[in-house]
C-alpha positions as a Markdown table, in Angstrom:
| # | Residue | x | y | z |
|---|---|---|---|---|
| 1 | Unk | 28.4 | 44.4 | -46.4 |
| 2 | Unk | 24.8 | 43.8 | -46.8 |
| 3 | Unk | 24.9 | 41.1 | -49.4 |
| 4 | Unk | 27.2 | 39.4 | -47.3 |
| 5 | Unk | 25.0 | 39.4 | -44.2 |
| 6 | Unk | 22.6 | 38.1 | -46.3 |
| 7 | Unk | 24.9 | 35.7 | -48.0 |
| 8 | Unk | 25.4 | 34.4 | -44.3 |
| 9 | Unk | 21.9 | 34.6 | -43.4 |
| 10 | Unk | 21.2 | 32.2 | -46.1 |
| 11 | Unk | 24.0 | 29.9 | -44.9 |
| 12 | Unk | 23.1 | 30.0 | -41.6 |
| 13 | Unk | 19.2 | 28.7 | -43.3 |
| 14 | Unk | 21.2 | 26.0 | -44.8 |
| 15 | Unk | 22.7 | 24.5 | -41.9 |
| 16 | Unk | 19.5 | 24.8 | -39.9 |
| 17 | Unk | 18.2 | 22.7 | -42.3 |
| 18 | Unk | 20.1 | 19.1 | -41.4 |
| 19 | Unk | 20.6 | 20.1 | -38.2 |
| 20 | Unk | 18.1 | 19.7 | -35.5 |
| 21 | Unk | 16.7 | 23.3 | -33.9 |
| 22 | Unk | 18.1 | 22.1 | -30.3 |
| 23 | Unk | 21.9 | 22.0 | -32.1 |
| 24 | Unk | 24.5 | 24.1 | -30.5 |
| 25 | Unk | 24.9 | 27.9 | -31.8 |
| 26 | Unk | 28.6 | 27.5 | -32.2 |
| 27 | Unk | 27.8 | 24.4 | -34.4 |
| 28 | Unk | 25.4 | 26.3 | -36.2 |
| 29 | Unk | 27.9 | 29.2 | -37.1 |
| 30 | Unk | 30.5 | 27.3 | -38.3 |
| 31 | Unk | 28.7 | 25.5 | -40.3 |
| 32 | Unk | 27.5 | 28.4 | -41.7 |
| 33 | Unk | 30.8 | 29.9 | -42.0 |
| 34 | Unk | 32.1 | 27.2 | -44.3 |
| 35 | Unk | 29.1 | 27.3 | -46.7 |
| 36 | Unk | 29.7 | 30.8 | -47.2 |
| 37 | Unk | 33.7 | 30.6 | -47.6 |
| 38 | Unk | 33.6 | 27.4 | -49.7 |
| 39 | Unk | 30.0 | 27.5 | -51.4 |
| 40 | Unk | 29.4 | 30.6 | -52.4 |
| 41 | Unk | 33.1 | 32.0 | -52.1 |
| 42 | Unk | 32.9 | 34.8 | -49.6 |
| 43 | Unk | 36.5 | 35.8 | -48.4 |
| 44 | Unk | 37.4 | 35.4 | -45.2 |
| 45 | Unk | 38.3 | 38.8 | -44.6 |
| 46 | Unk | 35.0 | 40.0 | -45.3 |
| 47 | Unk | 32.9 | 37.0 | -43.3 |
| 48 | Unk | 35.5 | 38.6 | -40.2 |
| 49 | Unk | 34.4 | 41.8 | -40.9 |
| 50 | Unk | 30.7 | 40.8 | -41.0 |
| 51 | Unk | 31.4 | 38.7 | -38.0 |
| 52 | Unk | 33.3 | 41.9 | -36.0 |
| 53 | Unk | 36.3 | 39.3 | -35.8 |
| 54 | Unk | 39.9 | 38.4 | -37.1 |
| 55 | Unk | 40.1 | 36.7 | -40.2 |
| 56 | Unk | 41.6 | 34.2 | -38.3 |
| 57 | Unk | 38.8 | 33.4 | -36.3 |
| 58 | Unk | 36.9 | 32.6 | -39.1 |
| 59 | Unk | 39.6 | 30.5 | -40.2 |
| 60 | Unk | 39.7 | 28.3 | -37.1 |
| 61 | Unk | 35.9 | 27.7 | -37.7 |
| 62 | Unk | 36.1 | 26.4 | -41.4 |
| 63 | Unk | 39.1 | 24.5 | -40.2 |
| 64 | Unk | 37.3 | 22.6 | -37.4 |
| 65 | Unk | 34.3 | 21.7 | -40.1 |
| 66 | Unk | 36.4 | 21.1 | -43.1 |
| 67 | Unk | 38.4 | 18.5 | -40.4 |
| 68 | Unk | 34.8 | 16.8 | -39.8 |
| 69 | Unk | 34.3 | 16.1 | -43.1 |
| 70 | Unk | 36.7 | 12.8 | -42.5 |
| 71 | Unk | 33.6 | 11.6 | -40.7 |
| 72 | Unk | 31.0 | 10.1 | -43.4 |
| 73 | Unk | 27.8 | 11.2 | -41.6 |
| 74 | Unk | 28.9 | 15.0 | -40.5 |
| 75 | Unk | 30.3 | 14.9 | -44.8 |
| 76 | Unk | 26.8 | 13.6 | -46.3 |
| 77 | Unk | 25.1 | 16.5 | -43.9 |
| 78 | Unk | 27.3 | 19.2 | -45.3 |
| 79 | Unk | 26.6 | 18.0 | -48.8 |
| 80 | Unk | 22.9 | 18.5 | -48.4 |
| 81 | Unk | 23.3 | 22.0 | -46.7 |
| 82 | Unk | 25.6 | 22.4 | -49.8 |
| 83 | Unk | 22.5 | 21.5 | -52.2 |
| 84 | Unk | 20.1 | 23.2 | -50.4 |
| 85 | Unk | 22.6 | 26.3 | -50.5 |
| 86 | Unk | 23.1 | 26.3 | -54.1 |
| 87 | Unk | 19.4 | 25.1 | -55.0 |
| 88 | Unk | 17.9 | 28.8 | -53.0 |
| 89 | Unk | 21.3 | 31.1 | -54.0 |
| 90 | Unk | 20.7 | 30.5 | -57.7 |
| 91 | Unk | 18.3 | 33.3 | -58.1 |
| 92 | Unk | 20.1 | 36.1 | -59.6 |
| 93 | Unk | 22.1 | 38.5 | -57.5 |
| 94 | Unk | 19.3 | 41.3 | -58.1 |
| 95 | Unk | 16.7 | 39.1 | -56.5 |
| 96 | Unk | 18.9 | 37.5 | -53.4 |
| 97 | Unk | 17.0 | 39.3 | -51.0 |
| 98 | Unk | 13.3 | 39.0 | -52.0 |
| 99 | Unk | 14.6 | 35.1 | -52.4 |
| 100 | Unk | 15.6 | 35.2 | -49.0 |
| 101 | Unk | 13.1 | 37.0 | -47.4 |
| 102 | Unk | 10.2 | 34.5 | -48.9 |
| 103 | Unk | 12.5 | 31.0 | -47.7 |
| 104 | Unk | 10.6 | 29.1 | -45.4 |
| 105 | Unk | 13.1 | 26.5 | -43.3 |
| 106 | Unk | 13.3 | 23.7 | -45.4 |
| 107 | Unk | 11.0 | 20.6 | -44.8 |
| 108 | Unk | 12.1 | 17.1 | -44.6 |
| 109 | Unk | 12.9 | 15.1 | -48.4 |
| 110 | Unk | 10.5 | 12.7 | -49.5 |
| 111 | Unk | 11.5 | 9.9 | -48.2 |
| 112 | Unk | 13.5 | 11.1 | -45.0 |
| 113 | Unk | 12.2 | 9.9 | -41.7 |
| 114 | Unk | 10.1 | 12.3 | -39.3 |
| 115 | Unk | 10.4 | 13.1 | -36.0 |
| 116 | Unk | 8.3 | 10.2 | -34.7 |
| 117 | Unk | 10.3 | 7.6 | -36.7 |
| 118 | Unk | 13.4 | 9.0 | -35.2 |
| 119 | Unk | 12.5 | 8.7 | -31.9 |
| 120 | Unk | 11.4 | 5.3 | -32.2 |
| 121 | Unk | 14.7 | 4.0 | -34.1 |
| 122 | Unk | 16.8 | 5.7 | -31.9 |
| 123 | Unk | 15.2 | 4.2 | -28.5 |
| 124 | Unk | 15.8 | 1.0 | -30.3 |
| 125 | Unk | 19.3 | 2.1 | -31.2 |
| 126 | Unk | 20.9 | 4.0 | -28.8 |
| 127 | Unk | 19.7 | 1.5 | -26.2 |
| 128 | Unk | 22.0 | -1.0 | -27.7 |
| 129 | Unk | 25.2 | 1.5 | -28.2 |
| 130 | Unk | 25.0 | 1.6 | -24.2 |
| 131 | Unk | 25.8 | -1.7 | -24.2 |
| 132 | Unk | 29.2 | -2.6 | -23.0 |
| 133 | Unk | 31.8 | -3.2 | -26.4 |
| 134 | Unk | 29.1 | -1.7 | -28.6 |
| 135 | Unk | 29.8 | 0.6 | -31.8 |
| 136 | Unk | 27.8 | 1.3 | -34.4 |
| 137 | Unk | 29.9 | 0.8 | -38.0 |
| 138 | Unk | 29.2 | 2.5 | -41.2 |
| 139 | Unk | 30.8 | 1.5 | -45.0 |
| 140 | Unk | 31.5 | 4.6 | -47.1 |
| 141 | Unk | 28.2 | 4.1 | -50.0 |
| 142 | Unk | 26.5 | 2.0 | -47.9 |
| 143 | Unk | 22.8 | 2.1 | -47.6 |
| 144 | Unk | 22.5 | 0.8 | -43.9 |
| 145 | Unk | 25.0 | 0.3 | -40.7 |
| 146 | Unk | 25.1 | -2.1 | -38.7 |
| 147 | Unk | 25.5 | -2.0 | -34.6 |
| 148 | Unk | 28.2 | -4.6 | -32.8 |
| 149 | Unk | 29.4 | -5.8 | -29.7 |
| 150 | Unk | 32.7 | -7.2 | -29.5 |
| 151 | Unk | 32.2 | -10.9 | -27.6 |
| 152 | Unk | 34.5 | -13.8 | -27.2 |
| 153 | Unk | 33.8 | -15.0 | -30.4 |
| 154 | Unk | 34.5 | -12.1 | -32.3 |
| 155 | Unk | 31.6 | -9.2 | -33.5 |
| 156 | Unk | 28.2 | -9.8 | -32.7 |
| 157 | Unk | 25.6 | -7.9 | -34.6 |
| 158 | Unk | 22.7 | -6.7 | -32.3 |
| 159 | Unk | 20.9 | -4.1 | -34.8 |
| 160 | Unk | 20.8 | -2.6 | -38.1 |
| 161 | Unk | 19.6 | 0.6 | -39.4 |
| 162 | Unk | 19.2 | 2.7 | -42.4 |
| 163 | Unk | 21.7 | 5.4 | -43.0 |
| 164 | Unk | 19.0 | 8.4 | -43.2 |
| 165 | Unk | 18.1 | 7.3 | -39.6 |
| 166 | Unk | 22.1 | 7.6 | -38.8 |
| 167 | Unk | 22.3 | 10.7 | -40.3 |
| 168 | Unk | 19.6 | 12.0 | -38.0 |
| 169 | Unk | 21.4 | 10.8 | -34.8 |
| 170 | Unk | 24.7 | 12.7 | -36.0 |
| 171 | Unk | 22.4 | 15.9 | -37.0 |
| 172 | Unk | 21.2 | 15.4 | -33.2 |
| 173 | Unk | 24.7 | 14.7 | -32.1 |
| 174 | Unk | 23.7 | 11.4 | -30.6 |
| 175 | Unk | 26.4 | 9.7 | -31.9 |
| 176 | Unk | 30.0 | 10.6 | -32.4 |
| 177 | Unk | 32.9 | 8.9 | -34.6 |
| 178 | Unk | 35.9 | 7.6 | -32.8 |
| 179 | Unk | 37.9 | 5.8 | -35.7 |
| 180 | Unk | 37.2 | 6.7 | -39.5 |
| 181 | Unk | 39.1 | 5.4 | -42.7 |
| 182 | Unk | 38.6 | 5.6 | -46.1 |
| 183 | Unk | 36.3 | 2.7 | -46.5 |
| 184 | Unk | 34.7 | 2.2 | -42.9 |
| 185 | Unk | 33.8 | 4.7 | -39.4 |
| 186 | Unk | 32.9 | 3.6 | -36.5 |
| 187 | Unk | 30.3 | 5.6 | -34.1 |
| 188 | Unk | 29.8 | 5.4 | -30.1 |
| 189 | Unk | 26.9 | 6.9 | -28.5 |
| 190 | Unk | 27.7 | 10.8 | -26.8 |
| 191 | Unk | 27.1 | 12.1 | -23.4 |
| 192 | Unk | 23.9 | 14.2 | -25.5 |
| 193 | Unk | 22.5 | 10.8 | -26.7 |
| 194 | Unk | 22.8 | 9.1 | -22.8 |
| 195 | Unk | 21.3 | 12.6 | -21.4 |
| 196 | Unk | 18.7 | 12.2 | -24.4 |
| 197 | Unk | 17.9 | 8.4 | -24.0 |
| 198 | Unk | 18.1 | 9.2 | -20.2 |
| 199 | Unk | 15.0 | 11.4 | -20.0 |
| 200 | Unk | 13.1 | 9.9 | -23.0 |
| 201 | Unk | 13.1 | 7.0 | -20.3 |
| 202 | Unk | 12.2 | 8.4 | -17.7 |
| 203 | Unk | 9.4 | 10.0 | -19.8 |
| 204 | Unk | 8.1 | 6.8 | -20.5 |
| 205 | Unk | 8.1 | 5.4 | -17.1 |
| 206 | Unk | 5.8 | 8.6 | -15.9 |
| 207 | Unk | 3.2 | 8.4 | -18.9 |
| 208 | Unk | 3.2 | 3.9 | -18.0 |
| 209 | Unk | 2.5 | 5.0 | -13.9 |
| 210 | Unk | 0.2 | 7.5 | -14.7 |
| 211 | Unk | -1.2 | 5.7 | -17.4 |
| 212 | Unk | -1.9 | 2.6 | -14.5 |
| 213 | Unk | -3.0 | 5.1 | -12.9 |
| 214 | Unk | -5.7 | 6.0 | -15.3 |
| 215 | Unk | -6.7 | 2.6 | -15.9 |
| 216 | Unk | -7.3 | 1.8 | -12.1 |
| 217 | Unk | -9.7 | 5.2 | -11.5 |
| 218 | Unk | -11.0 | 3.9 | -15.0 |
| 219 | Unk | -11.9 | 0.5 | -13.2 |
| 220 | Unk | -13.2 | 1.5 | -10.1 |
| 221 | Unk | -15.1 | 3.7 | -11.8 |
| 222 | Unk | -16.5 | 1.0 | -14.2 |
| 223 | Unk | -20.1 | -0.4 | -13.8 |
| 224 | Unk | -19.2 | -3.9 | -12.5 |
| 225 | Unk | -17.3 | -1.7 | -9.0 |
| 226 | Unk | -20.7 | 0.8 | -9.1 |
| 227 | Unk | -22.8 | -2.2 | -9.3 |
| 228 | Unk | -21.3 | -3.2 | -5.9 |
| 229 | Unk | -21.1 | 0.5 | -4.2 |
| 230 | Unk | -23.4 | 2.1 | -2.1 |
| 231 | Unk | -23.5 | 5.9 | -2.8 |
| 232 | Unk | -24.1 | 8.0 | -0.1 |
| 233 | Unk | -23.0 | 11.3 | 1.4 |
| 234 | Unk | -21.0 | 11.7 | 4.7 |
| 235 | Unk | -19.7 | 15.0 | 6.9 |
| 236 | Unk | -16.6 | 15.9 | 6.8 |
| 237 | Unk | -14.9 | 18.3 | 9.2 |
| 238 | Unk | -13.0 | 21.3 | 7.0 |
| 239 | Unk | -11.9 | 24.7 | 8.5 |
| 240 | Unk | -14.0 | 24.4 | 11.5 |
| 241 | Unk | -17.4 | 23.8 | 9.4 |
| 242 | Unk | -19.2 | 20.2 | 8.3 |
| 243 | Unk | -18.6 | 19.8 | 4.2 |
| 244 | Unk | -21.0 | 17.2 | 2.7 |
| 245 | Unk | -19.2 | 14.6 | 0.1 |
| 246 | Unk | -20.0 | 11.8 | -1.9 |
| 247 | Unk | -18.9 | 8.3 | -0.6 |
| 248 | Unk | -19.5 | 4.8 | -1.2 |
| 249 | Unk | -21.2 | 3.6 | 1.9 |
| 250 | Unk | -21.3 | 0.1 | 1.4 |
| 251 | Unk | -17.4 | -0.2 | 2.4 |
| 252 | Unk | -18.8 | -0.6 | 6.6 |
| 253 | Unk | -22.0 | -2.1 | 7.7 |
| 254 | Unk | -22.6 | 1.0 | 8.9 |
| 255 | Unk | -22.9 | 2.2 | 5.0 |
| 256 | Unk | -25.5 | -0.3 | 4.3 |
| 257 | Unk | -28.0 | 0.4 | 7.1 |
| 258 | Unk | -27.8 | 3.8 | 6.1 |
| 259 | Unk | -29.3 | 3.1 | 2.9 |
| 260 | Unk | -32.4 | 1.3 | 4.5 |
| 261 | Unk | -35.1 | 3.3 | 4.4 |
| 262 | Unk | -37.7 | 3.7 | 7.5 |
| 263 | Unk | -41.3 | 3.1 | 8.1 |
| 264 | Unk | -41.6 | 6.8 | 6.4 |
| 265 | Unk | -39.6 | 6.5 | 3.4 |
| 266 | Unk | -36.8 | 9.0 | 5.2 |
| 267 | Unk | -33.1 | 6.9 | 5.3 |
| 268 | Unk | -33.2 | 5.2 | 8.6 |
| 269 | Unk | -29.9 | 6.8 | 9.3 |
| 270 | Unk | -29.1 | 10.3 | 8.9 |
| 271 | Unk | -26.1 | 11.9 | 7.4 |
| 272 | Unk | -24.9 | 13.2 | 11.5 |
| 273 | Unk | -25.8 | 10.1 | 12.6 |
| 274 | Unk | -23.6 | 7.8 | 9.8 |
| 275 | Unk | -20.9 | 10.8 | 10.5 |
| 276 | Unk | -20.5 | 10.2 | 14.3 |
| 277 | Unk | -19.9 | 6.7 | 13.4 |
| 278 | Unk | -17.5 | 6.8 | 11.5 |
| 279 | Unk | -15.8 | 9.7 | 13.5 |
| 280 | Unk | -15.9 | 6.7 | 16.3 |
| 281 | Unk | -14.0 | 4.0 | 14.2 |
| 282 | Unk | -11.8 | 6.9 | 13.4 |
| 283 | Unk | -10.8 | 7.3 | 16.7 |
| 284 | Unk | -10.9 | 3.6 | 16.9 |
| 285 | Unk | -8.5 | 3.2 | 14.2 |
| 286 | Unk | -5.9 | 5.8 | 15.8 |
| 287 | Unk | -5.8 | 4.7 | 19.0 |
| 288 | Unk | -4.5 | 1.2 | 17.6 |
| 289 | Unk | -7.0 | -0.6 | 19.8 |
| 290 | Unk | -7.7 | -3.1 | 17.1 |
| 291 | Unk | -6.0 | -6.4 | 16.9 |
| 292 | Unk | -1.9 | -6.2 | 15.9 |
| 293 | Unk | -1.3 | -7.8 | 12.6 |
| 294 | Unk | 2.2 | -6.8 | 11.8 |
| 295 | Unk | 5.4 | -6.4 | 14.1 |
| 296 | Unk | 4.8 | -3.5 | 16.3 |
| 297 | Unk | 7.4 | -0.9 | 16.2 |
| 298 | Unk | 6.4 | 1.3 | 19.3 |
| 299 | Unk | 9.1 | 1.1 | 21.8 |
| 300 | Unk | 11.3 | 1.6 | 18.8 |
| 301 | Unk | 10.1 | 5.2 | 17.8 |
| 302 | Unk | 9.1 | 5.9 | 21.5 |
| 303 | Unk | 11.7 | 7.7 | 23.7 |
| 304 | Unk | 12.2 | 5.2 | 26.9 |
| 305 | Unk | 12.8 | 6.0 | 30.7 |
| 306 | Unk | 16.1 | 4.2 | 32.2 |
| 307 | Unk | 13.6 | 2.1 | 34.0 |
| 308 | Unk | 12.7 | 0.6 | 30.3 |
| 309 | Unk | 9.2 | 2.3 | 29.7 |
| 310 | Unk | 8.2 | 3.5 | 26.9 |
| 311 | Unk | 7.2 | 7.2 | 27.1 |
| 312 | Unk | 4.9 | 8.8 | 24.6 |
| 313 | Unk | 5.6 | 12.6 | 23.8 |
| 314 | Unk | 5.4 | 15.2 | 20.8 |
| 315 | Unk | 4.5 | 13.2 | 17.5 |
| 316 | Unk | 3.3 | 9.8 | 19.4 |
| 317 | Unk | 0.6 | 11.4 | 21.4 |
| 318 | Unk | -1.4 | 10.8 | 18.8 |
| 319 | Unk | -3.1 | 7.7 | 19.4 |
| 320 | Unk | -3.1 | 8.7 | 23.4 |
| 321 | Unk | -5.6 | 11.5 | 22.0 |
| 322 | Unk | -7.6 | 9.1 | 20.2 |
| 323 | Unk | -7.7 | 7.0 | 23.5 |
| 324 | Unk | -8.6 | 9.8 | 25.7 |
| 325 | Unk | -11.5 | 11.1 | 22.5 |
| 326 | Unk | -12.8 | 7.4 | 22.3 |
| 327 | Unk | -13.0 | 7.5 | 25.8 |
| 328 | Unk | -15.1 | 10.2 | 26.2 |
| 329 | Unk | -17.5 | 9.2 | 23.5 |
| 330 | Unk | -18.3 | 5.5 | 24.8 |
| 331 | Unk | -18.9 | 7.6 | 28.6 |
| 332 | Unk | -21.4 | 9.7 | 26.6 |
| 333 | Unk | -22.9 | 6.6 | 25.4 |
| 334 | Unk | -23.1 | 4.8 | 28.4 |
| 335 | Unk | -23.5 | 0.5 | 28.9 |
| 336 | Unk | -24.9 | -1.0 | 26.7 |
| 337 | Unk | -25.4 | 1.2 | 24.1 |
| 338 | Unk | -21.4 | 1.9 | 23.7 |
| 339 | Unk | -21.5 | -2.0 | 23.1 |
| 340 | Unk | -23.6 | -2.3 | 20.4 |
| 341 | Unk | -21.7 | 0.9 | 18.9 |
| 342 | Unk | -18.1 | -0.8 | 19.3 |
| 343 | Unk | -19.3 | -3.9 | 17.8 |
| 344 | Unk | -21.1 | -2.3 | 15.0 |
| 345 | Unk | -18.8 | 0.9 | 13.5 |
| 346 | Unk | -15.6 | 0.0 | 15.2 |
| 347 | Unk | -15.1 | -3.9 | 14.8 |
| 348 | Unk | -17.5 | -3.8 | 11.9 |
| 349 | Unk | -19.7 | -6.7 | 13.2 |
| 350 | Unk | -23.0 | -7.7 | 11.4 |
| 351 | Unk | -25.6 | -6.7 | 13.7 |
| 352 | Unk | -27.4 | -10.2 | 13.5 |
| 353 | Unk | -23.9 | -11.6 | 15.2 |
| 354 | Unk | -24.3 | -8.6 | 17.3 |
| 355 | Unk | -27.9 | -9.4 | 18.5 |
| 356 | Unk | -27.0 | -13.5 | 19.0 |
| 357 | Unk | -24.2 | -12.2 | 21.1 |
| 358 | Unk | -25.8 | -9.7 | 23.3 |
| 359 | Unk | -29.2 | -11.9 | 23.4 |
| 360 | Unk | -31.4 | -9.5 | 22.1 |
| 361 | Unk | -34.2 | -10.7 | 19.4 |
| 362 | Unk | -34.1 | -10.4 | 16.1 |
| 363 | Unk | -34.1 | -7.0 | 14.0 |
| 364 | Unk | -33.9 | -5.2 | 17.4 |
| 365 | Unk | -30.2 | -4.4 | 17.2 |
| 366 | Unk | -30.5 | -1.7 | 14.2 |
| 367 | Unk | -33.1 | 0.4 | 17.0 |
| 368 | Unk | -30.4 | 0.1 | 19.5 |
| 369 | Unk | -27.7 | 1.0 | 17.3 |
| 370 | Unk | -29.8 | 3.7 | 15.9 |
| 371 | Unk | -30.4 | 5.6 | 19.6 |
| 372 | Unk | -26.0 | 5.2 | 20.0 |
| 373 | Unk | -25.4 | 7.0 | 17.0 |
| 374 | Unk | -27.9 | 9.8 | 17.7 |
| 375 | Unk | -26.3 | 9.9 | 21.2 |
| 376 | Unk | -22.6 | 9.8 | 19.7 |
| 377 | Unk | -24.1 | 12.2 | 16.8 |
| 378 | Unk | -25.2 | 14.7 | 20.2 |
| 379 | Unk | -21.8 | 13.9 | 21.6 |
| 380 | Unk | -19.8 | 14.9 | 18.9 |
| 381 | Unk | -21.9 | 18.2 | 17.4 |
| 382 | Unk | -23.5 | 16.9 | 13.7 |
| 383 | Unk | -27.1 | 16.9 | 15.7 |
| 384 | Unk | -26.5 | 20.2 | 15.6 |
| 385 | Unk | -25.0 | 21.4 | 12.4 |
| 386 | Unk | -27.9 | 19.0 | 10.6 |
| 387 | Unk | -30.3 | 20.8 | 12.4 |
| 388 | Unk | -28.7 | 24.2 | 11.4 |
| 389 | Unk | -28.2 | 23.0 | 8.0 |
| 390 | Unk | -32.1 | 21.9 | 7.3 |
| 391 | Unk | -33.1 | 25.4 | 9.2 |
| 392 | Unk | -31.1 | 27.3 | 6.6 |
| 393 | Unk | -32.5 | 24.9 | 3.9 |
| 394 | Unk | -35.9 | 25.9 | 4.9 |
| 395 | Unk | -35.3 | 29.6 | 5.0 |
């Protein structure tokens, strides 16, 4: 009973090695089944008591391969499990098991196509079999198939291939035969080679966004966009504290002044003072004050009175927060100095049009703009988490 578990074993190596390690088990064991009825002439009787089955179980299996042979591919891959069979069951009977023990699963022939080619023939391939009236035909001796569509005009050849790349397909169960004669079978692609070509698509697709992806950080990141940034650092409000990041500050006019140093070599602007800024045009930007450059879908999403207006409630109070919040901080800055901040972090307004508007002279607007965002930095409480944060600096 042991030689033939190890007869089977061996078998069971054999068919492993033309079929792909993804085949199905049941395909696996009849295949290995036959080898060992018809190659190395175990009885049926004792493969079904290996097996803990009836003979006739057994028999059904070598039936249901010995009835695929009629297909040209599935008989070429049982002839090289059959040489591969005989080439590592030759060793004398004494020295079966040492044989066995010391196989390695067999590598690829010289010559055969790897994995990589395979994937790339059968993209081309399979892609075409999905095409409606396609088949892929195969002459018995023939050193390459051709694929067809059947047209108007008769059969239309769309690809050709070599038969080692046909015989992978069929290892992989891509491809399946629906008509075979002595001299000619034709193949159709399986629900397994759709799923396959399905996924190895959509595979593709992922690594092309991802790879845009890649390319677009890649260019942003590239010295002619840094050449044109302004790096800076801005407060950000996370889990009730101020977190410092990096930023590029020349995206406002805001950004750029704060990169202008003062009579002392400090920034003119500080970090608090560029945050409550830009916490203003947040507001700004939220409570949809700017101008409308797109069709406004308010009263649309808004739940509306019988009298026809529009009442904001649950998710839409959102921008009557930022109304009431902007509000607030332009009271806290008071005339004239909640101008100058509108014009200059909210409308993003050069502050020589600023001072031309308002009538102030030249390069006076920045110290007006500068007392508004200490103000607003007051208002909104960076004054005094910078202060907090330079303290613990200096401790």
């Amino acid at each position: 009973m042991t030689r033939i578990a190890d007869q089977l074993e061996q078998c069971r190596r054999a068919a492993m090695s033309v079929l792909h390690a993804d085949a199905d088990d049941r395909r696996v064991t009849d295949a290995a089944l036959y080898l060992a009825h018809v190659v190395l002439g175990v009885s049926m009787r004792g493969l079904a008591a290996q097996q803990d089955c009836q003979p006739s179980t057994i028999m059904r299996a070598v039936r249901r391969v010995e009835q695929r042979r009629d297909d040209p591919l599935a008989d070429a891959l049982l002839e090289d499990a059959s040489a591969w069979l005989r080439a590592h069951a030759s060793a004398h009977d004494s020295s079966m098991e040492t044989a066995l023990t010391h196989s390695r699963p067999s590598r690829p022939a010289v010559g055969a196509p790897g994995d990589k080619e395979i994937v790339r023939e059968a993209k081309r391939i399979l892609r075409r079999l999905c095409e409606p009236g396609a088949f892929l035909a195969l002459a018995r001796g023939a050193e390459t198939a051709c694929v067809f569509r059947k047209g108007k005009d008769g059969l239309v050849t769309l690809a050709r291939l070599s038969v080692a790349y046909a015989k992978a397909f069929a290892a992989r169960e891509w491809i399946v035969a629906t008509t075979s004669s002595p001299n000619m079978a034709c193949y159709e692609i399986s629900a397994v080679g759709r799923a396959w070509l399905k996924r190895i698509i959509a595979e593709e697709g992922e690594r092309r966004r991802r790879g845009a992806e890649a390319r677009e950080m890649a260019e942003a990141a590239s010295p002619f966009a840094r050449q044109h940034a302004v790096e800076g650092e801005r407060l950000f409000p996370e889990n009730g504290e101020s977190v410092r990041r990096r930023v590029n500050l020349g995206e406002t006019p805001l950004g750029w002044l704060a990169k202008r140093k003062g009579p002392d070599g400090k920034p003119f602007l500080t970090s608090a003072e560029v945050a409550a800024g830009e916490k203003l045009r947040e507001d700004f930007e939220l409570a949809q004050l700017g101008p409308r450059v797109a069709q406004d879908w308010t009263r649309l999403l808004a739940p509306v009175d019988e009298g026809g207006v529009s009442r904001l409630r649950g998710p839409s109070e959102g921008p009557m927060g930022a109304r009431e919040r902007l509000a607030r901080a332009l009271e806290a800055l008071g005339p004239g100095l909640n101008d100058v901040a509108l014009r200059a972090c909210c409308f993003l307004e050069g502050l020589e049009a600023t001072e031309r508007r308002m009538g102030w002279s030249a390069r006076s607007g920045k110290v007006v703009l500068k007392i508004a965002l200490t103000r607003l930095a007051e208002h909104y409480g960076y004054a005094g988490a910078e202060k907090g944060r330079k303290l613990r600096k200096a401790v």
